[in-house]
N, CA, C and O atoms as CSV, one atom per row, in Angstrom:
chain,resi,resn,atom,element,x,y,z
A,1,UNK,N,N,-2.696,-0.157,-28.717
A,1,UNK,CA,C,-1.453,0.123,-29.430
A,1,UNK,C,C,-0.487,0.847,-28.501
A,1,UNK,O,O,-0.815,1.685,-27.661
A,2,UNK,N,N,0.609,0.463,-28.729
A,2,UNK,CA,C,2.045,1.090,-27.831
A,2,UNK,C,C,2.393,1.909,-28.651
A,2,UNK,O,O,2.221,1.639,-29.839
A,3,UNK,N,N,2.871,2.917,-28.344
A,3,UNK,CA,C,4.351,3.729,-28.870
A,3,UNK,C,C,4.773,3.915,-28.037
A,3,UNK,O,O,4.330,3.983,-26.891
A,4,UNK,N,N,6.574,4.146,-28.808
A,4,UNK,CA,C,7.794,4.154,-27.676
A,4,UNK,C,C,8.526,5.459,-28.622
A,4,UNK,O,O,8.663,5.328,-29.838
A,5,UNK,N,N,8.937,6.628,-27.941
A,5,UNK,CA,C,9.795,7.484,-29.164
A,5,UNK,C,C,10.807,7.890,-28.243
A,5,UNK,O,O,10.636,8.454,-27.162
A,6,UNK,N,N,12.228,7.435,-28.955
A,6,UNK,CA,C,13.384,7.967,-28.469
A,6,UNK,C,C,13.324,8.770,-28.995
A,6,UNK,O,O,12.605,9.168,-29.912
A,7,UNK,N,N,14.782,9.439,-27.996
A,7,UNK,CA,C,15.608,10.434,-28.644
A,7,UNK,C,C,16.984,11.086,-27.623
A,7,UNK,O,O,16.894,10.887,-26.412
A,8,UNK,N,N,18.089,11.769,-28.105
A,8,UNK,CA,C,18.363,11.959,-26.875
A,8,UNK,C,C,19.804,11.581,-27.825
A,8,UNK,O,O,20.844,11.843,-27.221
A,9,UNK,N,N,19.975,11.035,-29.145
A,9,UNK,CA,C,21.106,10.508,-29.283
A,9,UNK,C,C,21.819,11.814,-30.667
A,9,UNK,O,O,21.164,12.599,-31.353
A,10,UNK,N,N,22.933,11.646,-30.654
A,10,UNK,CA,C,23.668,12.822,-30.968
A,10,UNK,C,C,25.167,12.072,-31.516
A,10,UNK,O,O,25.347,10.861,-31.393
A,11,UNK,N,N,26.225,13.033,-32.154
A,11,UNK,CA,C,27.527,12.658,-32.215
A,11,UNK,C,C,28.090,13.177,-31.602
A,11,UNK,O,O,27.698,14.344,-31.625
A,12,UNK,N,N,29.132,13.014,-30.763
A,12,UNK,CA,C,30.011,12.891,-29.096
A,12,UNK,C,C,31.153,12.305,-29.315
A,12,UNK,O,O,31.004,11.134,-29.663
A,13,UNK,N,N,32.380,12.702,-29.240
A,13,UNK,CA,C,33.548,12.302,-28.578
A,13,UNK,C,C,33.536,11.285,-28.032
A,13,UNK,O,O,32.707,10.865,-27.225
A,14,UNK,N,N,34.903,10.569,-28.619
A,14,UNK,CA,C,35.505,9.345,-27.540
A,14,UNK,C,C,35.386,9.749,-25.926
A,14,UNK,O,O,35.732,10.828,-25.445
A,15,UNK,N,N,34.890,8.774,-25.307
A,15,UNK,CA,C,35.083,9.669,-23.549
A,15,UNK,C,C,34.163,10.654,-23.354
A,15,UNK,O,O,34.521,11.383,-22.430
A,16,UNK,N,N,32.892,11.053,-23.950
A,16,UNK,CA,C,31.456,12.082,-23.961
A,16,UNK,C,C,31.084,10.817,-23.091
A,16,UNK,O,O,31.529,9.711,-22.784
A,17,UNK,N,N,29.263,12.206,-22.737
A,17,UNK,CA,C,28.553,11.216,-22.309
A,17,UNK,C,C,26.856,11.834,-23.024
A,17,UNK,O,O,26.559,12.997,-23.298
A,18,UNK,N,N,26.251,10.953,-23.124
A,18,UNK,CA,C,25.114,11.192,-23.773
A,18,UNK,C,C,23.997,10.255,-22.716
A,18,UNK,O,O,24.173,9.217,-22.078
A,19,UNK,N,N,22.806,11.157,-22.879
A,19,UNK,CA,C,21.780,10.596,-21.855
A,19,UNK,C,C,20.516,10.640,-23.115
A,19,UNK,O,O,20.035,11.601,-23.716
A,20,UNK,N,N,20.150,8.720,-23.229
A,20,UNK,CA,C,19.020,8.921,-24.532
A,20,UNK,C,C,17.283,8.507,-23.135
A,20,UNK,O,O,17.120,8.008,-22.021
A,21,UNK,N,N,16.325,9.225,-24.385
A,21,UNK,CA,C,15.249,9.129,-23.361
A,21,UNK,C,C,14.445,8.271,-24.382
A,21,UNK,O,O,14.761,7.973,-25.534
A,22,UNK,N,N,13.067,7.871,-23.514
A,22,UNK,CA,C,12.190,6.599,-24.339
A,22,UNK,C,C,11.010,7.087,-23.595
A,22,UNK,O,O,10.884,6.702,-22.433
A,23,UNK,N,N,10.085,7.922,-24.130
A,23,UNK,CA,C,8.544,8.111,-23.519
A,23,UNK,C,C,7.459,6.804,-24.382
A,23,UNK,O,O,7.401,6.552,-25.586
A,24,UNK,N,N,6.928,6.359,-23.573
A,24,UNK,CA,C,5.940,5.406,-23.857
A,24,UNK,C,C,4.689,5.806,-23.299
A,24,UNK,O,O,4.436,6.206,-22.162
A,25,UNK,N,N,3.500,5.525,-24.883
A,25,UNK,CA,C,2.139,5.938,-24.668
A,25,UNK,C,C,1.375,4.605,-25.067
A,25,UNK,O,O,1.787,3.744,-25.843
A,26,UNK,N,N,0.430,4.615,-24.521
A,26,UNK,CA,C,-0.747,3.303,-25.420
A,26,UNK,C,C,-1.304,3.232,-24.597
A,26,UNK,O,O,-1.786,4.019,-23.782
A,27,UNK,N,N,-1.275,1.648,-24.834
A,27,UNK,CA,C,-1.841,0.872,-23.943
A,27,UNK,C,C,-0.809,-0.244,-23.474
A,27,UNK,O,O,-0.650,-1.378,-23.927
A,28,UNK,N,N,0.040,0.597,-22.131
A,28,UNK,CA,C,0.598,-0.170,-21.722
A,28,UNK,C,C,0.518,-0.522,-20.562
A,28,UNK,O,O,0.394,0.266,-19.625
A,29,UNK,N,N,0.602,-2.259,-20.417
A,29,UNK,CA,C,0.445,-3.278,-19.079
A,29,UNK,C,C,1.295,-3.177,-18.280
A,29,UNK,O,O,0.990,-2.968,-17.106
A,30,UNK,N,N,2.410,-3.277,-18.612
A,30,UNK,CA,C,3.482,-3.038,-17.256
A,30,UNK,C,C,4.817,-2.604,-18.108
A,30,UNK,O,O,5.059,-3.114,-19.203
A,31,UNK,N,N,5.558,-1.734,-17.577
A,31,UNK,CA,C,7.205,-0.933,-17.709
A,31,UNK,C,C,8.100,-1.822,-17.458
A,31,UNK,O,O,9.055,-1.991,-18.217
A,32,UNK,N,N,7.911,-2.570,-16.276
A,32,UNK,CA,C,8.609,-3.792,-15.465
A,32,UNK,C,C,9.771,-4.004,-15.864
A,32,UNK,O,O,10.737,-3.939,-15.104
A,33,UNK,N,N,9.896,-4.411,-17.650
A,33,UNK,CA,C,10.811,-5.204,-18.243
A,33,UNK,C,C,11.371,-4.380,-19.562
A,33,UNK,O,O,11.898,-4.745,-20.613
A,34,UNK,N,N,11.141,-3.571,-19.213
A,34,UNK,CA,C,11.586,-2.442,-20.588
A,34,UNK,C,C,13.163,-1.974,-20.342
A,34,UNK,O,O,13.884,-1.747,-19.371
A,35,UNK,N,N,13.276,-1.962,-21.804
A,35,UNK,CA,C,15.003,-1.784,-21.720
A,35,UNK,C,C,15.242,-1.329,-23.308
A,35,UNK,O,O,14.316,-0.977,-24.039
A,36,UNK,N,N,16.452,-1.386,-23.663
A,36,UNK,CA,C,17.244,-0.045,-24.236
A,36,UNK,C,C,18.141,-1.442,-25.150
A,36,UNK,O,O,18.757,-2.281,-24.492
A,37,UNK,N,N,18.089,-1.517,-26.799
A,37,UNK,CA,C,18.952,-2.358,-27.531
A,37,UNK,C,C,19.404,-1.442,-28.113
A,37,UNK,O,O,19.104,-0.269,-27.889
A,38,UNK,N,N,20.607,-2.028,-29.387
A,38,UNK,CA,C,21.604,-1.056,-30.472
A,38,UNK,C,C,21.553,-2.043,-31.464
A,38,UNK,O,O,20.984,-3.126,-31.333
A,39,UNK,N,N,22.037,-1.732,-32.264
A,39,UNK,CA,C,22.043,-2.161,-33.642
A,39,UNK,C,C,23.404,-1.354,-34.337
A,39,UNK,O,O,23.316,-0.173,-34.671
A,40,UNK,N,N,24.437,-2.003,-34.478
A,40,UNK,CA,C,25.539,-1.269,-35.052
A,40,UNK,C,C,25.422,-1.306,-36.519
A,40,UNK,O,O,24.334,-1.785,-36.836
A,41,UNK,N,N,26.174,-0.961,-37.568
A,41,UNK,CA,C,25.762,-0.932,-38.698
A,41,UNK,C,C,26.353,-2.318,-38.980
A,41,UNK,O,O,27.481,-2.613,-38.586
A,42,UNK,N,N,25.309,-3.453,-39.905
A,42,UNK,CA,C,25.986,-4.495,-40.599
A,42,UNK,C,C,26.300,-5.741,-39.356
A,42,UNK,O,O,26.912,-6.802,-39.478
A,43,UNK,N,N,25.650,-5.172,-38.195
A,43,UNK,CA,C,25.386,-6.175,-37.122
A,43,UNK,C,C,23.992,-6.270,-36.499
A,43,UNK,O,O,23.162,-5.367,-36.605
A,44,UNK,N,N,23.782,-7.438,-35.829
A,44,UNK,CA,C,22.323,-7.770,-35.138
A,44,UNK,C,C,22.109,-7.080,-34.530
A,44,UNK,O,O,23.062,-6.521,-33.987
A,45,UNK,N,N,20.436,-6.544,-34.125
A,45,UNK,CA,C,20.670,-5.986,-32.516
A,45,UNK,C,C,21.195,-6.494,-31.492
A,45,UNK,O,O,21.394,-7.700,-31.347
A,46,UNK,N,N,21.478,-5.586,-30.659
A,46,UNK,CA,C,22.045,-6.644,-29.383
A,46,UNK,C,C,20.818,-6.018,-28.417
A,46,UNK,O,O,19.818,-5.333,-28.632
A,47,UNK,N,N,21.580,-6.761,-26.979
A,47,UNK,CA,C,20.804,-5.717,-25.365
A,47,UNK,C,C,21.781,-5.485,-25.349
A,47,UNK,O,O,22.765,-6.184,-25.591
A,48,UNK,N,N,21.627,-3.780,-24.869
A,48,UNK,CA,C,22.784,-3.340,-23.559
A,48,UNK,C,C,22.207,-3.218,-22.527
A,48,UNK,O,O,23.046,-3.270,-21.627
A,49,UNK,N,N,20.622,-2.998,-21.901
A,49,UNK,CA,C,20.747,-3.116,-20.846
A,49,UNK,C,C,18.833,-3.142,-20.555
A,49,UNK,O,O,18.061,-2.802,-21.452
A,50,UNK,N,N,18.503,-3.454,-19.612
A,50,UNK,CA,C,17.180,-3.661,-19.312
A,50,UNK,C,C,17.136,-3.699,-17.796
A,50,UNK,O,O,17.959,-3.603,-16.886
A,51,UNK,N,N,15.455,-3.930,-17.945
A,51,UNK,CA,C,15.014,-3.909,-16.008
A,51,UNK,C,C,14.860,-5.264,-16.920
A,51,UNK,O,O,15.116,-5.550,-18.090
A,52,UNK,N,N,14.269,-6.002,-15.705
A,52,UNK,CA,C,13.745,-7.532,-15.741
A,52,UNK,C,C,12.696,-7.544,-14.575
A,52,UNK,O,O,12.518,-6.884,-13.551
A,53,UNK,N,N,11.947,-8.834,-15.343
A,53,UNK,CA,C,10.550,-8.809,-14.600
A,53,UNK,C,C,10.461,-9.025,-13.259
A,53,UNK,O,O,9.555,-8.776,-12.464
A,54,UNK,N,N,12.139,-9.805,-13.046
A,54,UNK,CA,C,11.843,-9.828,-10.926
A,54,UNK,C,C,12.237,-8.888,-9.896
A,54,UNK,O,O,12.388,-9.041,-8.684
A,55,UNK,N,N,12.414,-7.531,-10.917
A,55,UNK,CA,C,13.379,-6.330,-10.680
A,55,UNK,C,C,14.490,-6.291,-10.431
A,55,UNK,O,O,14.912,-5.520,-9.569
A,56,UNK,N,N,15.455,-7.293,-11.264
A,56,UNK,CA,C,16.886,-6.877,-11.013
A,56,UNK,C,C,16.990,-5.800,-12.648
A,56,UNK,O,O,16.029,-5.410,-13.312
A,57,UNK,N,N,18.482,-5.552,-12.922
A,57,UNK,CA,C,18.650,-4.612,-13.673
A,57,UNK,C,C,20.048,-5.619,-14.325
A,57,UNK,O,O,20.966,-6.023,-13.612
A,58,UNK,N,N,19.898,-5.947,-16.181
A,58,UNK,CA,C,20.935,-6.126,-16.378
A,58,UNK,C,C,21.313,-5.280,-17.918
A,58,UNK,O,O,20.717,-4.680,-18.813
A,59,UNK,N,N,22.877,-5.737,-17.492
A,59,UNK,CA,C,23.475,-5.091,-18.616
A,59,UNK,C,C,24.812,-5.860,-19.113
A,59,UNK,O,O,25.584,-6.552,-18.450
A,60,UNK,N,N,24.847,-5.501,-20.574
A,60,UNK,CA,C,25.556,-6.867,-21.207
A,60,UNK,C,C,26.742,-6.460,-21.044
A,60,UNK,O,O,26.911,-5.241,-21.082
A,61,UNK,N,N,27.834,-7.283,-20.830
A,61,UNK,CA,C,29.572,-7.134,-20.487
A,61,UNK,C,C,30.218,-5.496,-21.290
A,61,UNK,O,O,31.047,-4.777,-20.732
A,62,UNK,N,N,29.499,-5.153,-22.886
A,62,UNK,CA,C,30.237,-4.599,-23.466
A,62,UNK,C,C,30.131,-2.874,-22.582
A,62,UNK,O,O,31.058,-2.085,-22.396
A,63,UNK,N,N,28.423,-2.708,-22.115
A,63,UNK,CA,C,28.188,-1.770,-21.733
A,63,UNK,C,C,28.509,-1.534,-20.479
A,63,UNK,O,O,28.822,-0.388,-20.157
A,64,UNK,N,N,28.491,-2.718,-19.406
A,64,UNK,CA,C,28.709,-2.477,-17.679
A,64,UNK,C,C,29.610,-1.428,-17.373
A,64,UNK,O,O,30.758,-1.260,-17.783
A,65,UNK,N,N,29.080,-0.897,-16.767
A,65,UNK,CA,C,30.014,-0.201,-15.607
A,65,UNK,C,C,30.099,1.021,-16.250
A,65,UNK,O,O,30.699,1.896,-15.624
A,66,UNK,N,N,29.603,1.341,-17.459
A,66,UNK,CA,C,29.721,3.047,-18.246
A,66,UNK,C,C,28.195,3.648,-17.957
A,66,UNK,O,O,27.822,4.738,-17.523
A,67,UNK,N,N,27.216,2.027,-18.544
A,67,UNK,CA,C,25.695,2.362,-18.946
A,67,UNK,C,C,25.229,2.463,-17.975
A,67,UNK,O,O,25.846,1.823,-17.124
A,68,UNK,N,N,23.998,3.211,-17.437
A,68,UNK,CA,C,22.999,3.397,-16.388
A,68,UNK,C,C,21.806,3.531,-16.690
A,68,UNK,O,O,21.335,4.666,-16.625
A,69,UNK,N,N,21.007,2.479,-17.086
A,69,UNK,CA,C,19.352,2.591,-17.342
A,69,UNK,C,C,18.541,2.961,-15.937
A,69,UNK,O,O,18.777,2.501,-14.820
A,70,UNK,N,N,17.616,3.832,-16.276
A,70,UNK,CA,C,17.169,4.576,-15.188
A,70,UNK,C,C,15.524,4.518,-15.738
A,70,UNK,O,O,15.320,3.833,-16.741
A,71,UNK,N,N,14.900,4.894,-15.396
A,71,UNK,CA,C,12.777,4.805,-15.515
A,71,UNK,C,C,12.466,5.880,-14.294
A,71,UNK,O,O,13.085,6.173,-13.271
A,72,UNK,N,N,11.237,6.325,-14.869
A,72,UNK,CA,C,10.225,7.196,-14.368
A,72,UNK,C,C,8.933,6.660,-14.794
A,72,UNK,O,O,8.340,7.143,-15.758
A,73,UNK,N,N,8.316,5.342,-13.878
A,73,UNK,CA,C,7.212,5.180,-14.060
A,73,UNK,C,C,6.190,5.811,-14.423
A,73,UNK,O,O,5.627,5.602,-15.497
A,74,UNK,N,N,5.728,6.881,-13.356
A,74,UNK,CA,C,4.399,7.778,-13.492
A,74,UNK,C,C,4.163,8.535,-15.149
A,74,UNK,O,O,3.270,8.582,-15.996
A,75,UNK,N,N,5.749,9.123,-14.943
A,75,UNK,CA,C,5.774,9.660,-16.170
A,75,UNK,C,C,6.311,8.639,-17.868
A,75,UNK,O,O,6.780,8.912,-18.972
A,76,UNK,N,N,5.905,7.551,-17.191
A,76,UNK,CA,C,5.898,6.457,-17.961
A,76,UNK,C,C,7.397,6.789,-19.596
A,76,UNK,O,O,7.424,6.753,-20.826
A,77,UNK,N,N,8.108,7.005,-18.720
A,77,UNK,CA,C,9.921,6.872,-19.423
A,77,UNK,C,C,11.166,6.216,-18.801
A,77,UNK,O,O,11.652,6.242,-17.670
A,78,UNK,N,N,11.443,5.726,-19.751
A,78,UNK,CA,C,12.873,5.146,-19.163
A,78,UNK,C,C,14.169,5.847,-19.751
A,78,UNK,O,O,14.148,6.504,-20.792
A,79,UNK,N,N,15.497,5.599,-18.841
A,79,UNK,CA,C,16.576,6.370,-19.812
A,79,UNK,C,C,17.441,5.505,-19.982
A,79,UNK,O,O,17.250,4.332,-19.664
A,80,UNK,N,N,18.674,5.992,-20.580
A,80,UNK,CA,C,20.077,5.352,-20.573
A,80,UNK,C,C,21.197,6.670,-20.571
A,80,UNK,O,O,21.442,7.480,-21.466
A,81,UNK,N,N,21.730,6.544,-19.274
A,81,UNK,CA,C,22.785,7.526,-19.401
A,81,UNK,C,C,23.962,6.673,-19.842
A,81,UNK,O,O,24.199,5.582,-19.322
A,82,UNK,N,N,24.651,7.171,-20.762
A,82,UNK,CA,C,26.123,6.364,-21.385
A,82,UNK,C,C,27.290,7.455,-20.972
A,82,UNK,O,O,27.175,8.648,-21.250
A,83,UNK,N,N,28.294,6.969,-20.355
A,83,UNK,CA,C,29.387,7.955,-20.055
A,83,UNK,C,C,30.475,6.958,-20.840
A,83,UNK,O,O,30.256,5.886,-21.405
A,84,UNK,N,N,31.712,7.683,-20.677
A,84,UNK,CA,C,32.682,7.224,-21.566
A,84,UNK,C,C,32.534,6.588,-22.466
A,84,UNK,O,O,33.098,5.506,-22.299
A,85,UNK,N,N,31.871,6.693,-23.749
A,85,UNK,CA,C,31.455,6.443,-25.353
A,85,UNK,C,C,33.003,5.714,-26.226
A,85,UNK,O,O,34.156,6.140,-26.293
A,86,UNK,N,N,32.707,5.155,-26.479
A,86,UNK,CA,C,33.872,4.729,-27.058
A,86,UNK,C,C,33.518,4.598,-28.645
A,86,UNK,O,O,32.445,5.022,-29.073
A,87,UNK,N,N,34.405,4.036,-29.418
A,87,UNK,CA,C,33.758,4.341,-31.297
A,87,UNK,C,C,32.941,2.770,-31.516
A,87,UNK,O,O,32.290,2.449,-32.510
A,88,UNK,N,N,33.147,2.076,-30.503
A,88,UNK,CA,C,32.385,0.641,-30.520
A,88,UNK,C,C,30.731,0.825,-30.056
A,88,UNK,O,O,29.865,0.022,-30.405
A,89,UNK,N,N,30.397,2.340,-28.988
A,89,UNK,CA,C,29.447,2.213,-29.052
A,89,UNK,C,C,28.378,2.857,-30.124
A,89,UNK,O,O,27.212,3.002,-29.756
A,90,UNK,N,N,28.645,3.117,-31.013
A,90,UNK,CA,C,28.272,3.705,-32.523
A,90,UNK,C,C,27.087,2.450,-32.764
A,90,UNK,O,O,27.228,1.228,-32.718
A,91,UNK,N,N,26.020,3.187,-33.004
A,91,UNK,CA,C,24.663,2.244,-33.516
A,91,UNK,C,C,23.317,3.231,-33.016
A,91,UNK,O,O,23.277,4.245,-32.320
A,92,UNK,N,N,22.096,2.323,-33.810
A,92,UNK,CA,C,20.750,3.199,-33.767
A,92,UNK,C,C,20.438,2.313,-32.042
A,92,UNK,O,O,20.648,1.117,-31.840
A,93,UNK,N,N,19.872,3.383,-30.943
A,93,UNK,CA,C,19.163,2.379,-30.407
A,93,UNK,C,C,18.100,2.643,-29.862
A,93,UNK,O,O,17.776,3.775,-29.506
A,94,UNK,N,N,17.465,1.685,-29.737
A,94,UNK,CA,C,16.348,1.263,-29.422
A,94,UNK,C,C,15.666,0.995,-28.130
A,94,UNK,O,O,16.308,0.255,-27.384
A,95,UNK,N,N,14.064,1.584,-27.502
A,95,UNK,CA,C,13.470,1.267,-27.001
A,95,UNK,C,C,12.638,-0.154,-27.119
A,95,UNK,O,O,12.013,-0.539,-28.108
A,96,UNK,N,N,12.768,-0.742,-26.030
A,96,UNK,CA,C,11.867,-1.959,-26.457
A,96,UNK,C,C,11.159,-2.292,-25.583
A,96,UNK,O,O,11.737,-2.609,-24.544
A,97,UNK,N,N,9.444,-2.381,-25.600
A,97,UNK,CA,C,8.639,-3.212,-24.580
A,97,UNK,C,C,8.161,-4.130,-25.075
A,97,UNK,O,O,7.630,-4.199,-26.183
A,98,UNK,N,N,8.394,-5.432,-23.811
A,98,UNK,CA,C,7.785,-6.495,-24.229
A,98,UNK,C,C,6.402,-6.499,-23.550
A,98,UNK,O,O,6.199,-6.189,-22.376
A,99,UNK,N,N,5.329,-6.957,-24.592
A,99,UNK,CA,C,3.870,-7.023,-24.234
A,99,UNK,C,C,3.152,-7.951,-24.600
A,99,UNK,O,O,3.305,-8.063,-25.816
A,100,UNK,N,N,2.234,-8.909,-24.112
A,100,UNK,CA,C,1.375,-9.864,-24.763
A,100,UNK,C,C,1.824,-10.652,-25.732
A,100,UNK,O,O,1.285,-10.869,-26.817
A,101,UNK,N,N,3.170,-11.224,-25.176
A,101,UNK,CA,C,4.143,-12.187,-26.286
A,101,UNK,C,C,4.113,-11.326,-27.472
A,101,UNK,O,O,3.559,-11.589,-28.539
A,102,UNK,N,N,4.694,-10.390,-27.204
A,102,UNK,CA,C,5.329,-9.665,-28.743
A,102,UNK,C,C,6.367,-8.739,-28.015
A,102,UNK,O,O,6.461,-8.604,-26.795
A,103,UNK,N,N,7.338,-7.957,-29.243
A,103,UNK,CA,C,7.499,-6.904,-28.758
A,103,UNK,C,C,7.346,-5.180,-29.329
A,103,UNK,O,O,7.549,-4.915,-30.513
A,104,UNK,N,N,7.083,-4.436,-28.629
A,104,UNK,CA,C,6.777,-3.213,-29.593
A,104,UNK,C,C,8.495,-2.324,-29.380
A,104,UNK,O,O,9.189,-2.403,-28.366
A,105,UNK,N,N,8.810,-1.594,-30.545
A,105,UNK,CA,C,10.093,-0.909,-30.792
A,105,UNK,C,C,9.748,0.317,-31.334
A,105,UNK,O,O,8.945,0.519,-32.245
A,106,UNK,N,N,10.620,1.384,-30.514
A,106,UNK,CA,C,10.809,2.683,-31.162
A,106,UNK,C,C,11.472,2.840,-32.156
A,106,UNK,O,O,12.353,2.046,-32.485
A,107,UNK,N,N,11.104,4.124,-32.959
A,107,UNK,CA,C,11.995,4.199,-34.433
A,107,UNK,C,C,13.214,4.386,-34.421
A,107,UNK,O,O,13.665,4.512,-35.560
A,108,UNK,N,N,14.430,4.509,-33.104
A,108,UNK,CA,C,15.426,4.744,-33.117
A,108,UNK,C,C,15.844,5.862,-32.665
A,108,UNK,O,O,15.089,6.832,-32.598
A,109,UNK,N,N,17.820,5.932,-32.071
A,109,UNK,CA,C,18.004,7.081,-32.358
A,109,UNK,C,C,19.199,6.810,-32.589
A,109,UNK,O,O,19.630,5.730,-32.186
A,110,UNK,N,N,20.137,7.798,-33.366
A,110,UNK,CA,C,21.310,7.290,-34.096
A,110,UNK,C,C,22.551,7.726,-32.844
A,110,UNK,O,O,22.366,8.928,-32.653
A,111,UNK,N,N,23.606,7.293,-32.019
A,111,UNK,CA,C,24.270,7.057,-31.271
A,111,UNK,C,C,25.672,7.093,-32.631
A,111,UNK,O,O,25.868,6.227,-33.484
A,112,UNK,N,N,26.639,8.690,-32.368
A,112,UNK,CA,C,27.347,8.235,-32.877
A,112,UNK,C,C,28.693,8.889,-32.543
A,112,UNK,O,O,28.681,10.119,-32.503
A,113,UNK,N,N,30.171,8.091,-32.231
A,113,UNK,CA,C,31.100,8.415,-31.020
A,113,UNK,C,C,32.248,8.698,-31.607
A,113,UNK,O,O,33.133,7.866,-31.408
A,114,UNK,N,N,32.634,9.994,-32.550
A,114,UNK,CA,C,33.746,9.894,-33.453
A,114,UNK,C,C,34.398,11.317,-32.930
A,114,UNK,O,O,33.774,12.232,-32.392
A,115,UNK,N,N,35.723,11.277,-33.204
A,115,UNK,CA,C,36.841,12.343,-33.289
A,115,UNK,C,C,36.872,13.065,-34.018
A,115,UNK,O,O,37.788,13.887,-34.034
């Protein structure tokens, strides 16, 4: 069994920056491909950003160039530093590892960017 527990997320100003964390315990095979989704209210999850399995690093158009996913193998965590927050990036998000054709998800953390 995996667990993944964020946290790290808070309410922040337009233009804040918030740094969310993701410690992972179990039984896990590889970090490799672990990455960071959102879920806005009354929308799908999306990705904002992930490692990938051939070690590049991506991140989806809305987040580039603000988001910075970062990992600490040993200590088996990954992060997401978010700078300049805007009210679009408002949503729960999520840790996600993919494992043994499934995926396991943390319970969230609520991300929220108001005046």
């Amino acid at each position: 069994q995996v667990q993944l527990v964020e946290s790290g997320g808070g309410l922040v100003q337009p233009g804040g920056s918030l740094r969310l964390s993701c410690e992972a315990s179990g039984r896990i095979v590889s970090m490799y491909d672990m990455g960071w989704y959102r879920q806005a209210p009354g929308k799908q999850r999306e990705l904002a950003a992930t490692f990938t399995s051939d070690g590049d690093i991506y991140y989806s158009d809305s987040v580039k160039g603000r988001f910075t996913i970062s990992r600490d193998i040993p200590k088996k965590m990954i992060y997401l530093q978010m700078n300049n927050l805007k009210p679009e990036d408002t949503a729960v998000y999520y840790c996600n590892l993919p494992q043994n054709g499934g995926n396991f998800w943390g319970q969230g953390t609520q991300v929220t960017v108001s005046s």
